[in-house]
TITORMI-648993 format. One record per atom (N, C-alpha, C, O): x, y, z; residue in one letter. Coordinates in steps of 0.2 Angstrom, whole numbers, plus 5000, padded with zeros to 4 digits. Example, Ala and Ser with C-alpha at 12.3 -4.5 7.8 and 13.67 -1.06 7.14 Angstrom:
<atoms>
506649725039A/506249785039A/506649845039A/507149835042A/506449895035S/506849955036S/506450005039S/506750065040S/
</atoms>
This chain:
<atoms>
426048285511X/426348215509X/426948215513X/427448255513X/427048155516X/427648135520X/428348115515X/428348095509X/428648115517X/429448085514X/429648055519X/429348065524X/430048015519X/430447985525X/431047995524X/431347995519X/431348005530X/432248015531X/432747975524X/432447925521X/433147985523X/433647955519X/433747905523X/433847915529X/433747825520X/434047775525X/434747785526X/434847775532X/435147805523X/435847785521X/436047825529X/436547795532X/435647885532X/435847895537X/435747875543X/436047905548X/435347835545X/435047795550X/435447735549X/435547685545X/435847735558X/436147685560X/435847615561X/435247615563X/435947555560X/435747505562X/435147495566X/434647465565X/435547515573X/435447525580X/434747565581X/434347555585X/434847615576X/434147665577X/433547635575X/432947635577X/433847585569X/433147565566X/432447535571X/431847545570X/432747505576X/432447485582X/432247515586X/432047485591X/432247585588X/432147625592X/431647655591X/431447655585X/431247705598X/430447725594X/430847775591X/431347805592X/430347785588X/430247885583X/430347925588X/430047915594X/430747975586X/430748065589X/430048095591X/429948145594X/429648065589X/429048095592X/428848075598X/428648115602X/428948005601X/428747955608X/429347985613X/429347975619X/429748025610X/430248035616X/430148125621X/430048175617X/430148115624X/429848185627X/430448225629X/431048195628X/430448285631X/431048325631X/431548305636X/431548335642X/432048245634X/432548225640X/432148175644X/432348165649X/431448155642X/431248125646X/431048055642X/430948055636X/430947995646X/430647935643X/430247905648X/430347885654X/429447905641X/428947915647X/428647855641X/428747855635X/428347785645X/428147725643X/427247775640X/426947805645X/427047775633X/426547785631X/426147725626X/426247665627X/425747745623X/425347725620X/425547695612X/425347645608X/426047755611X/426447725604X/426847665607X/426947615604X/427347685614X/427747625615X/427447555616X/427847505614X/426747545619X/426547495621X/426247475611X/426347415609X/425947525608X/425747495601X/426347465598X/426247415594X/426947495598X/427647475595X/427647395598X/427647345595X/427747405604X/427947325606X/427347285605X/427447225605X/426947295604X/426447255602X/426447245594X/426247195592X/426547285592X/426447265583X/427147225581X/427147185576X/427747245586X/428347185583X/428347145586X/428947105585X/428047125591X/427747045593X/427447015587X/427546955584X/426847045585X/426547015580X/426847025572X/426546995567X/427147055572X/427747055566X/428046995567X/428146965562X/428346965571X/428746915573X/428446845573X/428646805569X/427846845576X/427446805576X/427246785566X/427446735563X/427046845564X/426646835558X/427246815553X/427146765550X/427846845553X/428246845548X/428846785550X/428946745545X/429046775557X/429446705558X/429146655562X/429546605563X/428746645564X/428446595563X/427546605562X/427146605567X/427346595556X/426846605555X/426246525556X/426446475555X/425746535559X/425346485558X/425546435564X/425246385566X/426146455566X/426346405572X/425846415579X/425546375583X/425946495579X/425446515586X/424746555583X/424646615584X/424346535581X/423846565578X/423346585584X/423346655583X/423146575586X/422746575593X/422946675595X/422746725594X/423746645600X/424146715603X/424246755594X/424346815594X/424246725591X/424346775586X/423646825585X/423546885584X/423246785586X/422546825583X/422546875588X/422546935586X/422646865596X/422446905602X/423046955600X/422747015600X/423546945599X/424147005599X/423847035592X/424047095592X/423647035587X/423347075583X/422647105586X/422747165589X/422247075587X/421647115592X/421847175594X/421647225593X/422647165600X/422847215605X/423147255600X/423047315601X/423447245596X/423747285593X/423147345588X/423147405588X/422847325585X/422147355583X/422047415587X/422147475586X/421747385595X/421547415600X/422047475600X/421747525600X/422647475600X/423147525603X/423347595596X/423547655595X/423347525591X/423147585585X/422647635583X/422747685579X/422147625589X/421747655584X/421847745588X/421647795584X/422247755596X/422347815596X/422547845590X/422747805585X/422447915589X/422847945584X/422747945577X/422847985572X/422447875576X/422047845569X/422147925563X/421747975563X/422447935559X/422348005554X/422147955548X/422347905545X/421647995547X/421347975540X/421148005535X/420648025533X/421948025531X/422048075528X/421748075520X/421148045520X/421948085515X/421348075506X/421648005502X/421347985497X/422247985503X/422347935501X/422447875506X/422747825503X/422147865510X/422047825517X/421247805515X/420947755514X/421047885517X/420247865515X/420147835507X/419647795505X/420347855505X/420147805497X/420247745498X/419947695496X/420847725502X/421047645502X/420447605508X/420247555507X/420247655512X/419547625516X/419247605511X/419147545511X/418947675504X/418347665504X/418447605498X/417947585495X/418947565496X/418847515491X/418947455495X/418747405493X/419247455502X/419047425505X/418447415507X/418147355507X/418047465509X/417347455509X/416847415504X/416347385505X/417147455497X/416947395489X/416947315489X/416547275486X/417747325493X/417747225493X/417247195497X/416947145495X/417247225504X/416747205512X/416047195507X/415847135507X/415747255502X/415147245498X/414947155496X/414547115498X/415747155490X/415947105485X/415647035491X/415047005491X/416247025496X/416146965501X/415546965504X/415246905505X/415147005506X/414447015508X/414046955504X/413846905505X/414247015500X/413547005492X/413646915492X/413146875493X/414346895490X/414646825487X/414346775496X/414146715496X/414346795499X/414346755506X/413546725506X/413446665508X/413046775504X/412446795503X/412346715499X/412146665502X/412646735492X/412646685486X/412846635489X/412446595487X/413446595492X/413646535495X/413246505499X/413146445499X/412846555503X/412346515509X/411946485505X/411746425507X/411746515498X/411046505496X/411146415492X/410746375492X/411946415491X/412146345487X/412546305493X/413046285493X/412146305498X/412446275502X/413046265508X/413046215511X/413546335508X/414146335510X/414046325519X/413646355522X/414446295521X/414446275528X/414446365532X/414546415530X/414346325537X/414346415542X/415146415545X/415446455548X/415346355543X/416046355544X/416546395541X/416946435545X/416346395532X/416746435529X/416646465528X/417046495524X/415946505528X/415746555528X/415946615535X/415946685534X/416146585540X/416546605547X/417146635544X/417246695546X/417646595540X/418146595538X/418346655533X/418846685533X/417846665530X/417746705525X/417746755526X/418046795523X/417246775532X/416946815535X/417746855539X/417946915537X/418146825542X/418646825547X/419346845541X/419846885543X/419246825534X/419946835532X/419846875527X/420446905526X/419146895523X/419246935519X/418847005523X/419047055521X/418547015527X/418347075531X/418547115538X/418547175541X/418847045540X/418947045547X/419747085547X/419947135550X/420147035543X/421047025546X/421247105542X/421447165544X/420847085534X/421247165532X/421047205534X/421447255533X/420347225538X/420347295541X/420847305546X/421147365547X/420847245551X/421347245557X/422047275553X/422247325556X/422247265550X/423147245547X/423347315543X/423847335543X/422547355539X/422747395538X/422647475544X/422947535544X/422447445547X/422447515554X/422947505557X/423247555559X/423147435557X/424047445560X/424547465555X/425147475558X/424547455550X/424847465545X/425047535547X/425647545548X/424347585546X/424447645544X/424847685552X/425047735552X/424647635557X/424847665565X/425747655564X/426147695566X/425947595562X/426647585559X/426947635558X/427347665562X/426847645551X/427047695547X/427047765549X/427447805547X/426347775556X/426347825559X/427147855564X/427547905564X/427047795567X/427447785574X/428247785571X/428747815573X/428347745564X/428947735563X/429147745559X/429747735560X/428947765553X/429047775543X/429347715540X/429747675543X/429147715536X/429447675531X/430147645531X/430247575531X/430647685532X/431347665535X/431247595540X/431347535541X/431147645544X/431447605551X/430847535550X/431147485552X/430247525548X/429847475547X/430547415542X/430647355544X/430847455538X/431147405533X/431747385536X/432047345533X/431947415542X/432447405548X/432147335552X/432447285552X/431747365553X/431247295557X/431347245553X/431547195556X/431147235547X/431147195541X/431847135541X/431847075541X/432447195541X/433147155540X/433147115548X/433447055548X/432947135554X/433147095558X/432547035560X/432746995564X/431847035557X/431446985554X/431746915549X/431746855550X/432046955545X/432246925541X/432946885545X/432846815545X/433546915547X/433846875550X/433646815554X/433846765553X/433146835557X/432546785563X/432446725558X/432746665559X/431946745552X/432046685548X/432346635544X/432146585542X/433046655544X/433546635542X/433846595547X/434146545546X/433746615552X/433946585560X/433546525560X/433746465560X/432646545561X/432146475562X/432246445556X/431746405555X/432746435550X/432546395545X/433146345547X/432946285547X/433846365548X/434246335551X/434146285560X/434546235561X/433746315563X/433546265568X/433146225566X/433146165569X/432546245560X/432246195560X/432546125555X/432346075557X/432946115551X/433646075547X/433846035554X/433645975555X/434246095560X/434546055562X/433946015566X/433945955565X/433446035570X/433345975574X/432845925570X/432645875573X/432745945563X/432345875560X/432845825560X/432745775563X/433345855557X/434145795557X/434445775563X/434845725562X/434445785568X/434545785573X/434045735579X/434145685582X/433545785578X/432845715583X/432145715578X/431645735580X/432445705574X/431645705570X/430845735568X/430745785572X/430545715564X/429945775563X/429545785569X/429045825569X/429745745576X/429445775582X/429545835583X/429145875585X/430245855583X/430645895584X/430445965582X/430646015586X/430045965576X/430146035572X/429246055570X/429046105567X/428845995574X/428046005575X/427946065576X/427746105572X/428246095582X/428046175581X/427946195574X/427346185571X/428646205571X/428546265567X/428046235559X/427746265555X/428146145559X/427646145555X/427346055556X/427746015554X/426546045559X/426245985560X/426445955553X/426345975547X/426645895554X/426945845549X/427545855545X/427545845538X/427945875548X/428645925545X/428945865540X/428845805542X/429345875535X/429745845531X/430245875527X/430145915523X/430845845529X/431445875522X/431545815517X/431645755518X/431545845511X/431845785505X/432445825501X/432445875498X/432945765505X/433545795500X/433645715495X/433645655497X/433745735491X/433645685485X/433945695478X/433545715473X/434645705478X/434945705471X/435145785469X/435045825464X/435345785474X/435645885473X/435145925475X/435145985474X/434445895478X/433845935479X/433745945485X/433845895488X/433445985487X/433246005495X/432546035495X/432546085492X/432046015497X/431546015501X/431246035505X/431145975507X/430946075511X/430746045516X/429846105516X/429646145512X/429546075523X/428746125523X/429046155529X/429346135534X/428946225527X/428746285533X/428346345531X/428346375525X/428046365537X/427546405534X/427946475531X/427746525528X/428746455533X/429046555534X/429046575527X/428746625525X/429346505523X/429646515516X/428946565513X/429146605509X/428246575515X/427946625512X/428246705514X/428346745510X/428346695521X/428546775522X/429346805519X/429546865519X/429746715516X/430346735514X/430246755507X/430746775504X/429846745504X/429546775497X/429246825497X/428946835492X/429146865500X/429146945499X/429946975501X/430347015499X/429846925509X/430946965510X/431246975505X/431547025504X/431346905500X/431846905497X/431846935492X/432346965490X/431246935488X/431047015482X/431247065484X/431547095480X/431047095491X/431147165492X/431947195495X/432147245495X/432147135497X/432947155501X/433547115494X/434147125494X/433147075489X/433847085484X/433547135477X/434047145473X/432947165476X/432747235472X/433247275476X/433547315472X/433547285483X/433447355487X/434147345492X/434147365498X/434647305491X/435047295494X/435347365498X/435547355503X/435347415495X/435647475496X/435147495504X/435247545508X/434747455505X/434247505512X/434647455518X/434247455522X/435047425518X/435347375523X/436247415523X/436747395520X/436247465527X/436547505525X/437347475528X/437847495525X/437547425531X/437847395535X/438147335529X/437847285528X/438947345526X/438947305519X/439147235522X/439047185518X/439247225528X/439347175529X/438747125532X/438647055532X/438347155535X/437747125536X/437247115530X/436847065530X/437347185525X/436947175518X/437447095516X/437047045516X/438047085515X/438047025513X/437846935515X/437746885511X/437846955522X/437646895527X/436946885525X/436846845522X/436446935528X/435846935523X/435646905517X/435246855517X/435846945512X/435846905506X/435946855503X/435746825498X/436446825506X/436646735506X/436346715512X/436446645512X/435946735517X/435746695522X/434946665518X/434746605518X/434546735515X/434146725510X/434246675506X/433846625507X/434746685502X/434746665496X/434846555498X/434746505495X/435146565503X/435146485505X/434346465509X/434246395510X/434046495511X/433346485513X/432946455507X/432646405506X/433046485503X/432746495495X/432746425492X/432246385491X/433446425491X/433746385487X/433746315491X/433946265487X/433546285497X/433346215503X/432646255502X/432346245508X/432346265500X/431746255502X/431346215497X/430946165498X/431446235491X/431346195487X/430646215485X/430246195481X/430446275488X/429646305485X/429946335479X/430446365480X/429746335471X/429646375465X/429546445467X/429946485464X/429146455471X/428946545474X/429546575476X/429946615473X/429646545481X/430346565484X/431046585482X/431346635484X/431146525476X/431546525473X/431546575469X/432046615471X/431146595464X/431046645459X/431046705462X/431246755459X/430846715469X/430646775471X/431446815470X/431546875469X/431946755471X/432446815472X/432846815465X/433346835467X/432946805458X/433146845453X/432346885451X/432346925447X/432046875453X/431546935451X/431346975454X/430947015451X/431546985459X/431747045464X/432147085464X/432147145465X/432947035461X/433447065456X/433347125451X/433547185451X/432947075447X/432747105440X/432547175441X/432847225440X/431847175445X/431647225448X/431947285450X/431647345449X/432647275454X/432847315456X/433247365451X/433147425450X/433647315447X/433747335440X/433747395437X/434047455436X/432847365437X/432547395433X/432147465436X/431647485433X/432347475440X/431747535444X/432447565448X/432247605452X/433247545448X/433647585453X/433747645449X/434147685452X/433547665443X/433847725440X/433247755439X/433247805435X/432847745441X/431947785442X/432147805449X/431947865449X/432347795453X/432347815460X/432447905461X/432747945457X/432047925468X/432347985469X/433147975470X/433448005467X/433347925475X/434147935475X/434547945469X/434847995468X/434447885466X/434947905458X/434347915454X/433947875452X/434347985453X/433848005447X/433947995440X/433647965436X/434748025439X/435048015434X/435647945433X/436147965429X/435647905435X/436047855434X/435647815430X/435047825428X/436247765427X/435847735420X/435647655423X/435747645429X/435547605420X/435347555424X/436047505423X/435947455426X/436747525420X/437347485419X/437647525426X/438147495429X/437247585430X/437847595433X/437247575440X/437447605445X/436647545440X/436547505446X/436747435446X/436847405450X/436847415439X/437147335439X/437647335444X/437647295449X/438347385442X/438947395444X/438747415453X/439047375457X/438147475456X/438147485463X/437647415466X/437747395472X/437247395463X/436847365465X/437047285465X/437147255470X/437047255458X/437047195456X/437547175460X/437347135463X/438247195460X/439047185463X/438847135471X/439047075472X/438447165474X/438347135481X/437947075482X/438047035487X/437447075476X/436947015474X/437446975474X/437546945478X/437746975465X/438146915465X/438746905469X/439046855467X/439046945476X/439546915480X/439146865484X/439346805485X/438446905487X/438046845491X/437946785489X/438046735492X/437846785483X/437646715478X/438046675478X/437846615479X/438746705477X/439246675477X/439446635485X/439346575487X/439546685487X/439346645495X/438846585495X/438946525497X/438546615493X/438046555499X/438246505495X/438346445498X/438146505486X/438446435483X/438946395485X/438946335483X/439646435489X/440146405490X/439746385497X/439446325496X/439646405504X/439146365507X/438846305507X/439046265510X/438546295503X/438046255499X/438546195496X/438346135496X/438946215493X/439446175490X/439946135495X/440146085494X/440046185501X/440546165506X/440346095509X/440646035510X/439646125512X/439446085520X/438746045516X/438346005519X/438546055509X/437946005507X/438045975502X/438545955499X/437545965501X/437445895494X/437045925490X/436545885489X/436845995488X/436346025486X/436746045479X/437346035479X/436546055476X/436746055466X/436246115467X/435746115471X/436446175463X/436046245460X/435846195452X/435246205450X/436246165449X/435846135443X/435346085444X/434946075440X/435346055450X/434846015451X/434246055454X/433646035452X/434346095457X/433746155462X/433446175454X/432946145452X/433746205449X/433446235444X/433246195438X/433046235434X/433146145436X/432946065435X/432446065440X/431946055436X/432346075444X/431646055446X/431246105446X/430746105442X/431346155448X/430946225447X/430746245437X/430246265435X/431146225435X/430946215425X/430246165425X/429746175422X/430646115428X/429946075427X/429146065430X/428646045428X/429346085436X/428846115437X/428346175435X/427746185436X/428946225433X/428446285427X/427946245422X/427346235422X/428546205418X/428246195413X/427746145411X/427446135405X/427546105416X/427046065419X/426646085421X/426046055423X/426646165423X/426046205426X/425946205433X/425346215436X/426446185436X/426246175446X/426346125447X/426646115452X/426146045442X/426245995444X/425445955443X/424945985444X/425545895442X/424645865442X/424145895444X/423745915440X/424245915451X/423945925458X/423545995454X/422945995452X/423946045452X/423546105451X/423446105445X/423246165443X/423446065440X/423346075432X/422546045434X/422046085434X/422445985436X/421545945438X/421346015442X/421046045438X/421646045448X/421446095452X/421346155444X/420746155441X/421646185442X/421346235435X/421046205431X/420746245428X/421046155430X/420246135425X/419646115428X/419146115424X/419646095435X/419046085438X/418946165441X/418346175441X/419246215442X/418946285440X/418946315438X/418646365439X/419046305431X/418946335425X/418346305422X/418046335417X/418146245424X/417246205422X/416846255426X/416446295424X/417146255433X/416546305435X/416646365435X/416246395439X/417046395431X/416846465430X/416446465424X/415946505423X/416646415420X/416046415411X/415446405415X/414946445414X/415346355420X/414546335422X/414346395428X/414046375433X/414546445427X/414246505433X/414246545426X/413846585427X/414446545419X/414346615416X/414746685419X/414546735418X/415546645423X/415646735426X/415346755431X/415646805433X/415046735433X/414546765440X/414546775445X/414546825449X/414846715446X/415246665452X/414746635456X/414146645456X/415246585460X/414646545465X/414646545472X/414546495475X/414746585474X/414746615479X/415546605484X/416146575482X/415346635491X/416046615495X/415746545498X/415146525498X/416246515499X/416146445504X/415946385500X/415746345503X/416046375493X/415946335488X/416246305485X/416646345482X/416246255484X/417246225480X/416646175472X/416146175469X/417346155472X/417146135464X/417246045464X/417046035470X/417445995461X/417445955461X/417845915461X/417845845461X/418445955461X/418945925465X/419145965470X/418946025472X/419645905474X/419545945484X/420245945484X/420645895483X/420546005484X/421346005487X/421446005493X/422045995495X/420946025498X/421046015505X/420545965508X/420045995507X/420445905510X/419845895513X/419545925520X/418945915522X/420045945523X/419745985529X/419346035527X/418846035530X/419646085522X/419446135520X/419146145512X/419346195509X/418746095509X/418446095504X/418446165498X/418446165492X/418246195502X/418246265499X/418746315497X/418546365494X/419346295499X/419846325498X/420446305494X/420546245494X/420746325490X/421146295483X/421846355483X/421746415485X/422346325481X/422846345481X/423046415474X/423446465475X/422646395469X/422746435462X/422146495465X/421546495463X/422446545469X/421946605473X/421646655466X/421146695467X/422046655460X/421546685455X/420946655451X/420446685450X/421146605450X/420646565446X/420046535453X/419446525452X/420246535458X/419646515464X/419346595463X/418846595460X/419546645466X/419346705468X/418746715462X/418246735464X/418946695454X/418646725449X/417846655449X/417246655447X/418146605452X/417646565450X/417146585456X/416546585454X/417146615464X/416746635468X/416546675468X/415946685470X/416746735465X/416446815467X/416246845457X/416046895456X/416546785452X/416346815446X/416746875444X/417246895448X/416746905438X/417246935436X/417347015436X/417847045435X/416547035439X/416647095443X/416947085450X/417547095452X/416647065451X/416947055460X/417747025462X/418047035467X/418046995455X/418546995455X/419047045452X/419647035454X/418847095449X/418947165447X/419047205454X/419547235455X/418347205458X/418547255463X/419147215469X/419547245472X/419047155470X/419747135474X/420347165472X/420647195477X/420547155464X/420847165461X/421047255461X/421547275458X/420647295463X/420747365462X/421247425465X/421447475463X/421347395469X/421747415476X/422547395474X/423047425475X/422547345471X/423247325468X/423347355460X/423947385459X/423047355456X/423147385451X/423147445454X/423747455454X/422847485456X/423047555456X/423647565458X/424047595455X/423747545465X/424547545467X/425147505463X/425747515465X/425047475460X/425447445453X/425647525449X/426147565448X/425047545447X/425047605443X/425347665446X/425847695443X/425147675451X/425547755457X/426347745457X/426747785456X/426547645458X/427247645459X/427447665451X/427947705451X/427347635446X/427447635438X/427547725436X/428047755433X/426947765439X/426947845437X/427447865441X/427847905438X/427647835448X/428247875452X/429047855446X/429547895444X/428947765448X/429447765443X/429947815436X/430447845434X/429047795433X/429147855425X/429347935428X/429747955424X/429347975433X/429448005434X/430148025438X/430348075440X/430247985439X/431147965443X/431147995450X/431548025454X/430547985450X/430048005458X/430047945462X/429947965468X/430147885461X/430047825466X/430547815472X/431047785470X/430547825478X/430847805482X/431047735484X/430647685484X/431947735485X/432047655488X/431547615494X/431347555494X/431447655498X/430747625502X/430347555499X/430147505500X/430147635490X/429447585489X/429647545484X/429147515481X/430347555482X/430547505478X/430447435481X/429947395479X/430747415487X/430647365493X/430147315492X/430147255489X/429547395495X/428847365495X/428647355490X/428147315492X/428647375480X/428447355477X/428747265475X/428347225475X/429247265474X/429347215472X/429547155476X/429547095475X/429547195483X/428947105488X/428347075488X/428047015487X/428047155488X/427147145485X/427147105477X/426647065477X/427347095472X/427647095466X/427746995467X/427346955466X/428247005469X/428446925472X/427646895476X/427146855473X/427546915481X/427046885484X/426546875480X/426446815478X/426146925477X/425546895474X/425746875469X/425246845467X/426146865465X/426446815461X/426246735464X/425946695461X/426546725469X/426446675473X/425646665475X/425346615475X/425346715476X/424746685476X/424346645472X/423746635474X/424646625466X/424346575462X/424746505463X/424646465458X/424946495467X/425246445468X/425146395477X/425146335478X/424946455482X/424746465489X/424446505490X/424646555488X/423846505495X/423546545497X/423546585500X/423146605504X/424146625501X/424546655506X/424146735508X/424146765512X/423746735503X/423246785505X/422646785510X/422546825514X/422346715507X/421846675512X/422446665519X/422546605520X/422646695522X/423046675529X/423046735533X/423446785532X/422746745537X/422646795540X/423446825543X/423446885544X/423946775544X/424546785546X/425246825540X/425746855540X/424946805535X/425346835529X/425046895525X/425346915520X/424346915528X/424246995526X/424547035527X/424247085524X/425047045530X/425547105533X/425747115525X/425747175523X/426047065521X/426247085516X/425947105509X/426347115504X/425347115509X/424847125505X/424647195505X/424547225500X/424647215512X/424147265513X/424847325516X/424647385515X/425347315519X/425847365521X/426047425516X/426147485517X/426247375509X/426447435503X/425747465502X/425747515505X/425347445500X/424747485498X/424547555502X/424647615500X/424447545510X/424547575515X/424947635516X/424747685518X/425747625513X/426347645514X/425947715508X/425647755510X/426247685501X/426047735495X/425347765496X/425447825494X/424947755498X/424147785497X/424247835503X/423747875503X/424647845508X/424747885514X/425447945514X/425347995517X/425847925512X/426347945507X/426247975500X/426848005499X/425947985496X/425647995490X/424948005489X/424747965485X/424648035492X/423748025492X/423448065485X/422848055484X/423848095482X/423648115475X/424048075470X/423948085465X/424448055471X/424848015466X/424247975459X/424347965453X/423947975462X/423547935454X/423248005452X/423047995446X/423148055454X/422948125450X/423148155447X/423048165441X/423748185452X/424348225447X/425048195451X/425148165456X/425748225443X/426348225449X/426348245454X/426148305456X/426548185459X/426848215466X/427448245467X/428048235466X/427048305470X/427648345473X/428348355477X/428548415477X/
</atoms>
């Protein structure tokens, strides 16, 4: 079982640098881990700031990066477990693809299906595990803070040049771009805001792994204003629930084992609300943006259920799940209302879709890879065993799929980084943890 370094002691500067292992005795020799490193934080870059903009160059720089993981490839008992339930799901999608053809589904989306449910996550977890090889957990979430900064950056360019030259302007980062500011509220479409809903879970749970206080501040208010203009519910939520989380799991930690959770309030929460406070004076300075107006809309849209769009989308799945009996209806089959018409088959509410196509077994086995890792991180918790690391990654993982009932962000071959890295991380790091205490 691996551990990783204490971050507290890794400079900034290092977090970017290869691993002690790629460096040879006083020598630097261009290898196979350097060329997979630069290749996987291109595609980190790609996937995480601007996602879905370069899909094409994204696909190929994942290809190459696959390729270059697979030296070395270790597939050690909790690796191999997470194969073989991936291998469960590859059955499940088979089986359902089988079932789809049979009602119909185009070879379109069946292509599609083929590509995101068997194809992207085998690729993302061999990189996952080559990551973690080359780099551990730390310096990965090192990479993470200057991701994150990145997007904080493209969210601000993209403001300035909509207001500046218009939705021509910001087509890159998203085909038919829009801001609505409209009565203290801010708005706008980019694909980032999904990868800033895992960021912003896992870096305001884990403020302590940004070890730099004055960067940890900029950060967290650069966040926290992403959030708060973007006008996604996902987004927004992600970050006091990220909060919460931290809370509530910083005195579970190996670092403070014995600390109680008044006294992560006091080391943790303190940083949170100075960011907060930042950005709201921010926000207050230079915009027309109201925090009671942002929160006013995100109430009401909870309590509406998503909004029209997705209450018809959950009752027109929820008819076809009574008329499958549970079964499902295959991959590549929609229901009766269209929330895409390009892509008929695809629906935003990814539980209530998933349960309507693959039936309630098959949604079980999707679903098993996360529950188990839900459970491993809860046992490490209850044990005061859980490292800041996977606090991080739980409680991004936590946020994201949260959000997958509201965006498909899992159907997106560019936002699986987030789904499949903690799983990866825990199951490789703790490969009996669901057996006995880890040691």
């Amino acid at each position: 079982m691996t551990h990783g370094h204490d971050p507290s002691s890794t400079a900034p500067a290092d977090l970017l640098l290869p691993s002690p292992a790629l460096l040879g005795a006083g020598k630097y020799r261009i290898t196979v881990g350097h060329m997979f490193l630069g290749t996987a934080f291109l595609l980190l870059f790609l996937s995480v700031v601007i996602p879905n903009s370069l899909q094409v160059p994204t696909a190929a720089v994942m290809g190459l990066a696959f390729l270059l993981a697979l030296p070395g490839l270790r597939i050690g008992a909790g690796f191999r477990n997470l194969l073989g339930m991936y291998v469960c799901t590859v059955i499940v999608t088979t089986t359902y693809m089988i079932v789809g053809g049979m009602h119909d589904a185009s070879l379109v989306a069946l292509a599609q299906v083929l590509a995101i449910y068997i194809v992207s996550p085998l690729l993302w977890t061999i990189i996952a595990e080559a990551l973690l090889r080359w780099l551990g957990t730390e310096r990965l979430i090192g990479w993470f803070v200057l991701l994150s900064l990145l997007c904080a950056v493209s969210v601000a360019l993209f403001f300035y040049l909509y207001f500046r030259h218009g939705a021509a302007a910001v087509a890159f980062f998203f085909q038919g771009a829009n801001i609505n500011q409209n009565q203290g509220f801010s708005g706008a479409t980019m694909h980032v805001y999904g990868s800033l809903i895992f960021l912003c879970g896992g870096f305001f749970s884990s403020p302590e792994l940004i070890r730099s206080r004055l960067l940890r501040l900029v950060l967290l208010a650069a966040l926290l204003v992403c959030a708060l203009t973007s006008g996604r519910s996902a987004l927004i939520l992600a970050v006091p629930m990220g909060w919460m989380l931290g809370l509530m799991l910083t005195s579970r930690t190996t670092e403070h084992p014995h600390g109680s959770m008044f006294t992560g309030v006091i080391r943790y929460g303190l940083p949170v609300l100075v960011a907060t406070a930042a950005a709201l004076f921010l926000l207050q300075a230079y915009t027309q943006i109201s925090l009671g107006a942002v929160l006013d809309v995100v109430t009401n849209k909870l309590a509406s259920g998503g909004g029209e769009a997705r209450v018809q989308m959950g009752h027109s799945l929820l008819a076809g799940i009574l008329d499958n009996g549970g079964l499902g209806s295959g991959h590549g089959v929609g229901v009766k209302y269209v929330s895409d018409p390009i892509h008929p088959w695809r629906y935003e509410l990814v539980w209530l879709a998933t349960l309507y196509r693959v039936g309630i077994l098959g949604t079980l086995i999707y679903a098993l890879p996360f529950l188990l890792y839900i459970f491993a991180v809860l046992r490490l918790a209850y044990r005061r065993r859980l490292p800041s690391r996977h606090k991080f990654l739980f409680s991004g993982l936590v946020c994201a799929l949260l959000a997958t009932n509201t965006n498909p962000y899992i159907e997106a071959f560019a936002f699986q980084w987030m789904y499949v890295i903690p799983l990866v991380a825990m199951f490789i790091e703790y490969p009996d943890c669901l057996r006995k205490a880890p040691g």
